[in-house]
PDB file of the backbone (N, CA, C, O) and the ligand in Angstrom, with CONECT records:
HET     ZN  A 101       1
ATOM      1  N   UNK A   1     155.433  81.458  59.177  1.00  0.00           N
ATOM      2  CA  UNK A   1     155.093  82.109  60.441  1.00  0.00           C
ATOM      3  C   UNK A   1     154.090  81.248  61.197  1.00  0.00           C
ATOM      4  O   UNK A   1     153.024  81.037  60.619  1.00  0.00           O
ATOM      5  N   UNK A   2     154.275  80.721  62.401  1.00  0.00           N
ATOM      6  CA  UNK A   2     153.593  79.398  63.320  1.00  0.00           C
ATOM      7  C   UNK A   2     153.539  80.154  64.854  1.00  0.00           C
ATOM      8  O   UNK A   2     154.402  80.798  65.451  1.00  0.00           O
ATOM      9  N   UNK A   3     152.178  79.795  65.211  1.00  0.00           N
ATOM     10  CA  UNK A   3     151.899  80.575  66.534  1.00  0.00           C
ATOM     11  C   UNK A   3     151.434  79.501  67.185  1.00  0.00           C
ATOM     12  O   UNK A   3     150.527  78.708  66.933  1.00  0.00           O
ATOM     13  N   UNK A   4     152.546  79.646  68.458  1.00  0.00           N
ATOM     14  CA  UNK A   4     152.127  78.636  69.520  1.00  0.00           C
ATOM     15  C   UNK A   4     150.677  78.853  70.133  1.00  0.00           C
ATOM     16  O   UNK A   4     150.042  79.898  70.273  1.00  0.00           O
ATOM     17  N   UNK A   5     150.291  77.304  70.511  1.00  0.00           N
ATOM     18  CA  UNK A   5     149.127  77.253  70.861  1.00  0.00           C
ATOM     19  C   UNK A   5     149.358  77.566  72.204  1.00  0.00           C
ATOM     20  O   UNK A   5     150.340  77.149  72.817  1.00  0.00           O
ATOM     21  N   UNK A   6     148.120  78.593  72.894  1.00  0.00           N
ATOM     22  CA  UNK A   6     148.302  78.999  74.149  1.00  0.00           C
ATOM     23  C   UNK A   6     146.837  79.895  74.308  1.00  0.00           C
ATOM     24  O   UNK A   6     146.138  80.236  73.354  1.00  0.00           O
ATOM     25  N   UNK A   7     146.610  80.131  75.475  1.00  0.00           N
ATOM     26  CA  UNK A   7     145.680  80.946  75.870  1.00  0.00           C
ATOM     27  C   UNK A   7     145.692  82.190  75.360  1.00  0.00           C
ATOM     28  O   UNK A   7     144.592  82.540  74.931  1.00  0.00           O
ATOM     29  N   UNK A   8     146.473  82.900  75.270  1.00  0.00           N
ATOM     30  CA  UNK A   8     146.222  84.395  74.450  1.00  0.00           C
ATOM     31  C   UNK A   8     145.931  84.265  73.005  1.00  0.00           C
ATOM     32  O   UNK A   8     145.160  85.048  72.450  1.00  0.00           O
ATOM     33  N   UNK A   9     146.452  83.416  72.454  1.00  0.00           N
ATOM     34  CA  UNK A   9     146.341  82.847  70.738  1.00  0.00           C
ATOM     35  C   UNK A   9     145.205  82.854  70.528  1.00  0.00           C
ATOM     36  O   UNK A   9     144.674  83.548  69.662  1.00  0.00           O
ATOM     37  N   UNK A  10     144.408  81.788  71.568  1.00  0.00           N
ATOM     38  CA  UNK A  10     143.026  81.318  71.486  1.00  0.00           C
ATOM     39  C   UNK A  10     141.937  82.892  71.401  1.00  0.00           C
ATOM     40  O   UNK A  10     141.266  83.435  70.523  1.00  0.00           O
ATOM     41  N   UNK A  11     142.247  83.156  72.808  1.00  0.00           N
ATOM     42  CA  UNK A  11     141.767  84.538  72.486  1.00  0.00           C
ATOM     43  C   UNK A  11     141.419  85.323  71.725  1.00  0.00           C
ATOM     44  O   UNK A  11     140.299  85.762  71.461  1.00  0.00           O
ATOM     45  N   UNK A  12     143.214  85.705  71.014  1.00  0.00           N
ATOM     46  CA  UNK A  12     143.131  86.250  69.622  1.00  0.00           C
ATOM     47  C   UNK A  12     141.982  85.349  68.368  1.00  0.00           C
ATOM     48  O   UNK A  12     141.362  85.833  67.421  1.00  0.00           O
ATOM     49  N   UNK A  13     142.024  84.483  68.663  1.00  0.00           N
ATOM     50  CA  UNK A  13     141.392  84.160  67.521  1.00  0.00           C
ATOM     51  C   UNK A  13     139.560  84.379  68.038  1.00  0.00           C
ATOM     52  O   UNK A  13     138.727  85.023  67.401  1.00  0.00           O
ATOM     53  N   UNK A  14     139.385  83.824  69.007  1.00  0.00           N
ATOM     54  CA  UNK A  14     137.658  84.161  69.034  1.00  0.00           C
ATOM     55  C   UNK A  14     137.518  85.642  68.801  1.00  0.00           C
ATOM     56  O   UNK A  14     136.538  86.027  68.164  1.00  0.00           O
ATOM     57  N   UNK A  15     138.473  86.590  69.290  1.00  0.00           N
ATOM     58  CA  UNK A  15     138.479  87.964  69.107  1.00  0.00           C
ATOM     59  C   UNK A  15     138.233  88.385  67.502  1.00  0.00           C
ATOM     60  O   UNK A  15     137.320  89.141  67.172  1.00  0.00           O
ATOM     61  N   UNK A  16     138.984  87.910  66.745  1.00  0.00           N
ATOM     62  CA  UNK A  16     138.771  87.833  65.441  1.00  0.00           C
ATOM     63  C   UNK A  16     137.578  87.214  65.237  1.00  0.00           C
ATOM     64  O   UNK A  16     136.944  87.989  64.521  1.00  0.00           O
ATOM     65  N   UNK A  17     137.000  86.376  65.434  1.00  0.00           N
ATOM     66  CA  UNK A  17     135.636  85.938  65.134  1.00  0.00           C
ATOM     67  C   UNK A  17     134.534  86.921  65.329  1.00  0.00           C
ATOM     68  O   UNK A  17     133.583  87.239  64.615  1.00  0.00           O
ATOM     69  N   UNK A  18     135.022  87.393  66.753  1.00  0.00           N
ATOM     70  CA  UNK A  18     133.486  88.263  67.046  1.00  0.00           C
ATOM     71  C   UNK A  18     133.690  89.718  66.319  1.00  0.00           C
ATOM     72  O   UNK A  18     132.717  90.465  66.213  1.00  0.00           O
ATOM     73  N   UNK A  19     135.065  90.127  65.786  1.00  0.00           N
ATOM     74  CA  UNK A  19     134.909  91.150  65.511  1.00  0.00           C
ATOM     75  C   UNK A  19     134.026  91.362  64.278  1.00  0.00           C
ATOM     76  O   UNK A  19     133.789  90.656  63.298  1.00  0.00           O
ATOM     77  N   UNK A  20     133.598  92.642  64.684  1.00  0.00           N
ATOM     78  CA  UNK A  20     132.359  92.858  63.692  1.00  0.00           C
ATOM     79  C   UNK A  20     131.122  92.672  63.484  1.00  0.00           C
ATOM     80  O   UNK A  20     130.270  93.352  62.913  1.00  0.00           O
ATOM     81  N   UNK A  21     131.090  91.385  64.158  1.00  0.00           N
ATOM     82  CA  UNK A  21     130.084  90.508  64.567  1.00  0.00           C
ATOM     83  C   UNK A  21     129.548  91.540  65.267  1.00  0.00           C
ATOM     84  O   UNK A  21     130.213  92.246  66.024  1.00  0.00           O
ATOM     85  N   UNK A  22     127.436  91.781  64.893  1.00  0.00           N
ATOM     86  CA  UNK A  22     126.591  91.679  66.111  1.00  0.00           C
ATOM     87  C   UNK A  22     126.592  92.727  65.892  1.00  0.00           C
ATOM     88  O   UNK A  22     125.494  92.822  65.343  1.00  0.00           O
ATOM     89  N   UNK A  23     127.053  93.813  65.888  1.00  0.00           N
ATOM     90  CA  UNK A  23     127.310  95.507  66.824  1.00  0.00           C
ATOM     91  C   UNK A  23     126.139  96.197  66.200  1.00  0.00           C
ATOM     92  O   UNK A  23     126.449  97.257  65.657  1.00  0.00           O
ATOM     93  N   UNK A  24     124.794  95.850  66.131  1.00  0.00           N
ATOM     94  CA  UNK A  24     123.819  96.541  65.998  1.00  0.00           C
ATOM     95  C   UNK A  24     123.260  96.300  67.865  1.00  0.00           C
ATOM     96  O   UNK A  24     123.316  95.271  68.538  1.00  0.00           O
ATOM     97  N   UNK A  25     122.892  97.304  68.147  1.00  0.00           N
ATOM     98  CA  UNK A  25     122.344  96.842  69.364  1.00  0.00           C
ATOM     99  C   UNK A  25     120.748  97.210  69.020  1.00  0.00           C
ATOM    100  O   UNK A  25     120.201  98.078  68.340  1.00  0.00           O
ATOM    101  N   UNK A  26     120.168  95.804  70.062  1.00  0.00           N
ATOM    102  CA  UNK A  26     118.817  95.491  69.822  1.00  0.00           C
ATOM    103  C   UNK A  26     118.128  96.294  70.347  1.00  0.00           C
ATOM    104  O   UNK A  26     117.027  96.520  69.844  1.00  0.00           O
ATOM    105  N   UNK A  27     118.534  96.981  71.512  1.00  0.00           N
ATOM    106  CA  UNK A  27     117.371  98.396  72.315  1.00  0.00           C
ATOM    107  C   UNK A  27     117.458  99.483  71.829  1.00  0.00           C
ATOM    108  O   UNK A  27     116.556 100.259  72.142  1.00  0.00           O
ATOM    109  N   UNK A  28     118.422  99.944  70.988  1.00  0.00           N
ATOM    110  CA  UNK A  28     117.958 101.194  70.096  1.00  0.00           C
ATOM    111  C   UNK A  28     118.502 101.318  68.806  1.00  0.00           C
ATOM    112  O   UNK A  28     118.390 102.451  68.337  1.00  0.00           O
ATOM    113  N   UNK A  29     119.089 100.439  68.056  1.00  0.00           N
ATOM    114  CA  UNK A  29     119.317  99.700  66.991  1.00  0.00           C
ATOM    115  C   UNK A  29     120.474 100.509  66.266  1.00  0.00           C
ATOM    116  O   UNK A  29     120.876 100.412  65.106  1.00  0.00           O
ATOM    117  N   UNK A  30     120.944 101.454  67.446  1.00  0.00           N
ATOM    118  CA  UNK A  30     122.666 102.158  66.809  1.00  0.00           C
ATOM    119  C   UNK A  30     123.759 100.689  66.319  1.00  0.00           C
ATOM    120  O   UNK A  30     123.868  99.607  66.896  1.00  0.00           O
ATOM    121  N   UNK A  31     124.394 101.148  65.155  1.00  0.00           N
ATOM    122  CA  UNK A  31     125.281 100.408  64.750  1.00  0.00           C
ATOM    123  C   UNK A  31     126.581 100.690  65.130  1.00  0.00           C
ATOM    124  O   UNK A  31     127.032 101.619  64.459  1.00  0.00           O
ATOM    125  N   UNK A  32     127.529 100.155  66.123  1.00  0.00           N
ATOM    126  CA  UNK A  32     128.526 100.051  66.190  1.00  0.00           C
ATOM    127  C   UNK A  32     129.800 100.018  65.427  1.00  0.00           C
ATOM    128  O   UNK A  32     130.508  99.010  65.426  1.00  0.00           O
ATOM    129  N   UNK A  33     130.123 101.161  64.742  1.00  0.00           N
ATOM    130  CA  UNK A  33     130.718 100.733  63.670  1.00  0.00           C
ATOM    131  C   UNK A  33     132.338 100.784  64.169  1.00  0.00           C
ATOM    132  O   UNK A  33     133.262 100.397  63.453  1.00  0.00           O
ATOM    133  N   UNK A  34     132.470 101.223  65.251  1.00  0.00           N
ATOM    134  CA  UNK A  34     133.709 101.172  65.135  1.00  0.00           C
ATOM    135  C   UNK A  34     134.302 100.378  66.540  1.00  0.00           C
ATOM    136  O   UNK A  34     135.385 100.286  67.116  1.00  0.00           O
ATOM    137  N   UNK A  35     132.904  99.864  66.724  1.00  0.00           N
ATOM    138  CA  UNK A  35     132.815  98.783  68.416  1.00  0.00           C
ATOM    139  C   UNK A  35     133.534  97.422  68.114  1.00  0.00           C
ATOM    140  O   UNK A  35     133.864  97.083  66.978  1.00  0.00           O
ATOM    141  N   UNK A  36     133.772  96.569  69.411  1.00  0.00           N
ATOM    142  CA  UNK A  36     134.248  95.576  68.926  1.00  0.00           C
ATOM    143  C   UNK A  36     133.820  94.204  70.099  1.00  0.00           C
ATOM    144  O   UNK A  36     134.483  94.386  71.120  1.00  0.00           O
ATOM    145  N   UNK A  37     133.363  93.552  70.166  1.00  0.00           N
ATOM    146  CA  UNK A  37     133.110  92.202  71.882  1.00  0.00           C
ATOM    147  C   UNK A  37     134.274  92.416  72.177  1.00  0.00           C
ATOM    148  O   UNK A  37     135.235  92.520  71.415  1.00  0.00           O
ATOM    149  N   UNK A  38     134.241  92.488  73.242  1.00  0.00           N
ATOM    150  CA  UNK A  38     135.505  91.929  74.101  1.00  0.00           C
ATOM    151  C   UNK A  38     135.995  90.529  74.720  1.00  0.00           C
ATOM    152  O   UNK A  38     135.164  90.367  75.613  1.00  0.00           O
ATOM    153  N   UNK A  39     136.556  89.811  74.750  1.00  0.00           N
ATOM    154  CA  UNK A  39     136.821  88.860  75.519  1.00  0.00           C
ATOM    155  C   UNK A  39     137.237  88.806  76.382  1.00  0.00           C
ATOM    156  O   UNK A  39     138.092  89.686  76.478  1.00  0.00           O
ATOM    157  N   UNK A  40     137.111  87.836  77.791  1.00  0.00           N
ATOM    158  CA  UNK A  40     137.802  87.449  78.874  1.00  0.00           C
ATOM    159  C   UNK A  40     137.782  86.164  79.121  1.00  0.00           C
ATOM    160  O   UNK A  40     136.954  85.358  78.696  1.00  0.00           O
ATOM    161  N   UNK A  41     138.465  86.007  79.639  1.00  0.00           N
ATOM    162  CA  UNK A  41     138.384  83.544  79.835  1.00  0.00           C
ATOM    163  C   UNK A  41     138.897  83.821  81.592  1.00  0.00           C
ATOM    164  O   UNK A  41     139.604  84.723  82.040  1.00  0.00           O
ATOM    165  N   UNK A  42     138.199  82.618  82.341  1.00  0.00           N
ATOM    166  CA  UNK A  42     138.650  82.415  83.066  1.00  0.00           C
ATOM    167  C   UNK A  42     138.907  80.831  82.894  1.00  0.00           C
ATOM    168  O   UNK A  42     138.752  80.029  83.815  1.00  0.00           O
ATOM    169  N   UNK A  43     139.352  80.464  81.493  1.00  0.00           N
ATOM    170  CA  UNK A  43     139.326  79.092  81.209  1.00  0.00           C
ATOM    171  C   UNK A  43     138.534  78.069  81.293  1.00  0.00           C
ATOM    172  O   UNK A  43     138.938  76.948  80.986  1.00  0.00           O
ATOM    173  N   UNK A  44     137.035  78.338  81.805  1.00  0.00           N
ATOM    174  CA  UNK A  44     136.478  77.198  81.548  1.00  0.00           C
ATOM    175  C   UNK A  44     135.112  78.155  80.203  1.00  0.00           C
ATOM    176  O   UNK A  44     134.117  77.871  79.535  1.00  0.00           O
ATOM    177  N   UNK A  45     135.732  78.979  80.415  1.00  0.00           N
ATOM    178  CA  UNK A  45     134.136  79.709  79.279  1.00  0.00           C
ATOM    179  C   UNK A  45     134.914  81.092  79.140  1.00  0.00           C
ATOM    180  O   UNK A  45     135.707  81.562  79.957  1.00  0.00           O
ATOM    181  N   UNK A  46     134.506  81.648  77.904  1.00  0.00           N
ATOM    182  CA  UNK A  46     134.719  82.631  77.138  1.00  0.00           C
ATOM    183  C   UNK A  46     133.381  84.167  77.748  1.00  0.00           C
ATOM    184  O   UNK A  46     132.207  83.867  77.964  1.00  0.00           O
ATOM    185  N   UNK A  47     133.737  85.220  77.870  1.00  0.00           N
ATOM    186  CA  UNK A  47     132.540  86.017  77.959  1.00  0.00           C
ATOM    187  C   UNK A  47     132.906  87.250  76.963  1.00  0.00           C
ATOM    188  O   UNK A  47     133.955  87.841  76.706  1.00  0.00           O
ATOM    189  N   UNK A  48     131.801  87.346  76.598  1.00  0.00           N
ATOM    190  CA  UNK A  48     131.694  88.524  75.552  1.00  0.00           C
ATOM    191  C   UNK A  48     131.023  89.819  75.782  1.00  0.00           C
ATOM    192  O   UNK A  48     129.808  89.762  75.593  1.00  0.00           O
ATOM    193  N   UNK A  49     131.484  90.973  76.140  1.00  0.00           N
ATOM    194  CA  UNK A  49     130.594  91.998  76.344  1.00  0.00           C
ATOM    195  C   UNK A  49     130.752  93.090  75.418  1.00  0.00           C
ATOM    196  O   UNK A  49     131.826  93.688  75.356  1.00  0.00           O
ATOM    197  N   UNK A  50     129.940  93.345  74.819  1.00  0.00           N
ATOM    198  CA  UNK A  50     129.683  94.809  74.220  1.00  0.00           C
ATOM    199  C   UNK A  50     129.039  96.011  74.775  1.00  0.00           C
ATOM    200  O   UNK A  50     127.864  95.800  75.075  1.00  0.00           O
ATOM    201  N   UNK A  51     129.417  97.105  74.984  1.00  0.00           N
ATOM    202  CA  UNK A  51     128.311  98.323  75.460  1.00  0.00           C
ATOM    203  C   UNK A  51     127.897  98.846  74.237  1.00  0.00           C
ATOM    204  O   UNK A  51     128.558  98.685  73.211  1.00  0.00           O
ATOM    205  N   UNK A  52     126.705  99.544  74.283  1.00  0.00           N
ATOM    206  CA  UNK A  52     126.390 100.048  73.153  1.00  0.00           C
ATOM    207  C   UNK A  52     126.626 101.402  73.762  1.00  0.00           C
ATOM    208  O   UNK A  52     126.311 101.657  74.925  1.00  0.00           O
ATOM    209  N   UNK A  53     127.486 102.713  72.517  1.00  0.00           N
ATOM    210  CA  UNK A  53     127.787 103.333  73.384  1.00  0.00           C
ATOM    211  C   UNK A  53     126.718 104.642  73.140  1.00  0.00           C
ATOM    212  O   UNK A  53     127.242 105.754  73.208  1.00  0.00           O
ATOM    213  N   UNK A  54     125.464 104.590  72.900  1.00  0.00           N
ATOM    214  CA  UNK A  54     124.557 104.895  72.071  1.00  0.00           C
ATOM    215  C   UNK A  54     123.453 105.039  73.444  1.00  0.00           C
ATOM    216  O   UNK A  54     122.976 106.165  73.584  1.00  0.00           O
ATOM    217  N   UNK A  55     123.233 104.493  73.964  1.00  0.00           N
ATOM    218  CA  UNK A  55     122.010 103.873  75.395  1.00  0.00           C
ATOM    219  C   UNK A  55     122.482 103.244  76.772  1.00  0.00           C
ATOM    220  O   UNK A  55     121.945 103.181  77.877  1.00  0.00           O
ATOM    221  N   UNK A  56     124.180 102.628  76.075  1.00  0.00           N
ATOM    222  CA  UNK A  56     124.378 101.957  77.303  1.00  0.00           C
ATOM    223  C   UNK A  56     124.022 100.617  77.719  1.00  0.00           C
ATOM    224  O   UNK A  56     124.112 100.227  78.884  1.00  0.00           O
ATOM    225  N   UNK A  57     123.607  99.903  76.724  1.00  0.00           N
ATOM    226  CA  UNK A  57     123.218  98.755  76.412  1.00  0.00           C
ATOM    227  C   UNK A  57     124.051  97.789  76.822  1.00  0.00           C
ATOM    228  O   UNK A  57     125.087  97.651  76.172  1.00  0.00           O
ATOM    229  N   UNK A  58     123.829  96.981  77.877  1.00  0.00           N
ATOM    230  CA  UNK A  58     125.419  96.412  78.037  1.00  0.00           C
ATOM    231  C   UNK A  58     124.906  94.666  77.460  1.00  0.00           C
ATOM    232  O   UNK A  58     123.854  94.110  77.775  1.00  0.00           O
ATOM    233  N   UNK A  59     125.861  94.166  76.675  1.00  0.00           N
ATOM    234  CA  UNK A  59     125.205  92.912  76.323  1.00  0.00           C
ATOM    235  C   UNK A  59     126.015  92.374  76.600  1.00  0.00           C
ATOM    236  O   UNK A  59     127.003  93.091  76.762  1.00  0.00           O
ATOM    237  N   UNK A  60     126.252  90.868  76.851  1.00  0.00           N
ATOM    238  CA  UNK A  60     126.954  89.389  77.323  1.00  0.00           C
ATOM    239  C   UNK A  60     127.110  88.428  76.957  1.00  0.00           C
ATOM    240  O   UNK A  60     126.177  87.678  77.244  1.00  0.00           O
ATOM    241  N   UNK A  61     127.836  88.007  76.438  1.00  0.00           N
ATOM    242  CA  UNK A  61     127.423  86.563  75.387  1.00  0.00           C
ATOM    243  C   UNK A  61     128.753  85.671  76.079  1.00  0.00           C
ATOM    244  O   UNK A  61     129.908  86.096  76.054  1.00  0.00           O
ATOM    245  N   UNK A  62     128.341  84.343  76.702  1.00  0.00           N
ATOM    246  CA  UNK A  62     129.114  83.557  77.219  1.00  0.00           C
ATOM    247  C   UNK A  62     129.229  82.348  76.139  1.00  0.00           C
ATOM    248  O   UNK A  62     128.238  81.788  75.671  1.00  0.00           O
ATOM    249  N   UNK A  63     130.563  82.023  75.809  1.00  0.00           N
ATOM    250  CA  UNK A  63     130.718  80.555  75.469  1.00  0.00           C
ATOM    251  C   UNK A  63     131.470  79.632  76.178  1.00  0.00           C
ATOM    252  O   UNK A  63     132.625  79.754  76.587  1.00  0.00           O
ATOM    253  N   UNK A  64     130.684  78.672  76.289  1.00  0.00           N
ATOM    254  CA  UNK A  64     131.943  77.442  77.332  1.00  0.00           C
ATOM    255  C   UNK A  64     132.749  76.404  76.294  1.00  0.00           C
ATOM    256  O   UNK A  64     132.325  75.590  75.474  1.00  0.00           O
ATOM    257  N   UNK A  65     133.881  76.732  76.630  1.00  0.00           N
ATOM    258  CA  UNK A  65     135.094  75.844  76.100  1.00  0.00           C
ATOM    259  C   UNK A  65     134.763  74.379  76.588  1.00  0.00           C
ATOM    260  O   UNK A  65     134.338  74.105  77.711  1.00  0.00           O
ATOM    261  N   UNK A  66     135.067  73.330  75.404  1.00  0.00           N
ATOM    262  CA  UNK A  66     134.681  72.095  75.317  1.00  0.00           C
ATOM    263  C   UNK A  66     135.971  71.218  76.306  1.00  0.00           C
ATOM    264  O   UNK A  66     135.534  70.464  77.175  1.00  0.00           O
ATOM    265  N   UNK A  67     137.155  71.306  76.189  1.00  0.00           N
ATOM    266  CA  UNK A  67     137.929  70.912  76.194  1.00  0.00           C
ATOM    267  C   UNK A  67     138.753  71.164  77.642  1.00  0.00           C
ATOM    268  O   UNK A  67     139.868  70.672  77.812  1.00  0.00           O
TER     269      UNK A  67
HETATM  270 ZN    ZN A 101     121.805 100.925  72.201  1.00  0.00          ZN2+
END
């Protein structure tokens, strides 16, 4: 089973990275247990947002693609 390389793939995979990842939020320290980052690309950088759904915490985590 071989998955073309492509923009949604990529996705999928940072998606898998962040999942799980992080989901304590730092302003009132609820654990997210069943939260997940989200991704969006507008192809030159990755953005990550979580809400905490606890306070409303909205957090952001940008990565820029090298390539
Ligand atoms: Zn919170």
């Amino acid at each position: 089973m071989s998955r073309s390389a492509g923009g949604s793939s990529l996705i999928d995979r940072l998606n898998d990275r962040y999942e799980g990842t992080d989901l304590t939020c730092p302003e009132c320290g609820y654990h997210d247990e069943d939260g997940s980052w989200r991704a969006s690309t507008n192809g030159r950088r990755i953005d990550y947002r979580h809400l905490c759904p606890s306070c409303g915490n909205n957090r952001i985590r940008t990565v820029t693609l090298r390539d």
